[in-house]
C-alpha positions, 0 to 999 in steps of 0.5 A: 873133308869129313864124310858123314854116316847116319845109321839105324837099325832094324829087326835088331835080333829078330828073326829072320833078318837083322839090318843095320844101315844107313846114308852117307854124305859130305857136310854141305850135302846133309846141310842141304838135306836137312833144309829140304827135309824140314821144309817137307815136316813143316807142309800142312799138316805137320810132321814132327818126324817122318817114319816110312812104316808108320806111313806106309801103315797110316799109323801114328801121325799119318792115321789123320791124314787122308790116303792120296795125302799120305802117299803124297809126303812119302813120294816126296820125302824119298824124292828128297833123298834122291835129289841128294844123291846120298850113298846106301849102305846096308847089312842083312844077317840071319842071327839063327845062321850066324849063332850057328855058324859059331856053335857049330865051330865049337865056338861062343857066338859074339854080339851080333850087333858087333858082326853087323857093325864090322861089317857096316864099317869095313864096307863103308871104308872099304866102298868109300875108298874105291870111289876115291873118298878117303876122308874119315868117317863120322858115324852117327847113331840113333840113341833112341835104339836102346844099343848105345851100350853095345854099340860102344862096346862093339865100337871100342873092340872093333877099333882095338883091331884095326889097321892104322889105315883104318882106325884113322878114318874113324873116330874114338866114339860115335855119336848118338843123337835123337832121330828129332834132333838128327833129321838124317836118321829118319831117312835112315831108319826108312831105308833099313825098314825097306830093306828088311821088309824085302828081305823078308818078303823074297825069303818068304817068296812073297812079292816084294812090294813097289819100293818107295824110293824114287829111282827103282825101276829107272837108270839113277840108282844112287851108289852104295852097296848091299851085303847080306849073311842070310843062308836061310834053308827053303825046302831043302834049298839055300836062299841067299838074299841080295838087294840093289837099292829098288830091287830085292830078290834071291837065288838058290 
């Protein structure tokens, strides 16, 4: 049973936080979820996509739709995932602290974007395995990201050093589709907004405002895993930022 993983990004090079994540499923799973999810774009007034932060800011398709209505969709598309009990995987880097990192080796820096995709996929692997899944992994990515060149790049190096054990639960080359054509992008590009915005929020000692997804607070996280580079400097001390799905926070 081939397992599928549908990925965006967020803040990509942008400080102080770059994300890359997304959601995981079997193919019945995302079969269901994508009628689920279509329904929901096809409720009057239609959607012809669903972006939380457009929503969330009333932007965009959502600036014609009234507050409580808006509120309203949100609710229920993030209750869709929920009802799915889709795995998360998400990766937080500081680009200014992994840039430094290497420079203060006395070395060249690689594209983040290949330390966030190394990061994603051994994690996926590695997390999926411990649960008992050891199918392959097809991962699928938003073409509209601009990053397809890089993520092929990163991809064909990534897979150039993999263990057997490794490279063969991972195909030779993602795939790339539009977030219309894909309806599980959407939910992905929701998740690392999230993240990222909490991530940003807790360094920044701000509150993290109340998470969208319908499980925080409650005892029905779904699985997956969070792992995060973020050495960030605060007044003399080191803010390290974890996120466990609903809840984002940091300690020194």
């Amino acid at each position: 049973m081939v397992l599928k993983m549908y990925v965006d990004d967020s803040g990509l090079f942008h400080e102080p936080v770059s994300c890359l994540g997304g959601w995981i499923a079997d193919a019945e799973t995302w079969r269901r979820f994508n009628e689920d999810w279509k329904k929901e774009l096809q409720i009057e007034p239609r959607l012809d996509y669903f972006k939380l932060r457009e929503a969330k800011a009333g932007r965009g398709q959502f600036s014609r739709i009234s507050i409580e209505e808006k509120d309203q969709r949100i609710e229920r598309f993030m209750q869709i995932i929920a009802d799915h009990r889709l795995i998360y995987g998400t990766i937080l880097i500081s680009p200014k602290v992994f840039r430094d990192r290497y420079l203060q080796a006395g070395q060249q820096p690689p594209s983040i974007y290949l330390a966030l995709l190394y990061m994603l996929v051994t994690e996926t692997l590695s997390y999926t395995a411990s649960k008992g899944k050891i199918d392959p992994i097809e991962f699928v990515f938003d073409e509209q990201g601009g990053q397809m060149r890089q993520i092929l790049e990163a991809w064909t190096e990534f897979r150039s050093c993999c263990p057997p054990e490794v490279s063969n639960r991972i195909p030779e080359s993602p795939v790339f589709v539009t977030d219309q054509e894909a309806l599980p992008l959407q939910a992905a590009d929701a998740l690392v907004w999230y993240q990222r915005r909490s991530a940003i929020r807790s360094l920044n000692g701000e509150t993290v405002e109340e998470s969208p997804f319908p499980w925080a607070g409650t005892d029905q996280d779904p699985s997956g895993f969070i792992s995060a580079a973020l050495s960030v400097d605060h007044g003399g001390a080191t803010a390290i930022v974890f996120d466990d799905g609903p809840k984002a926070f940091f300690r020194t």
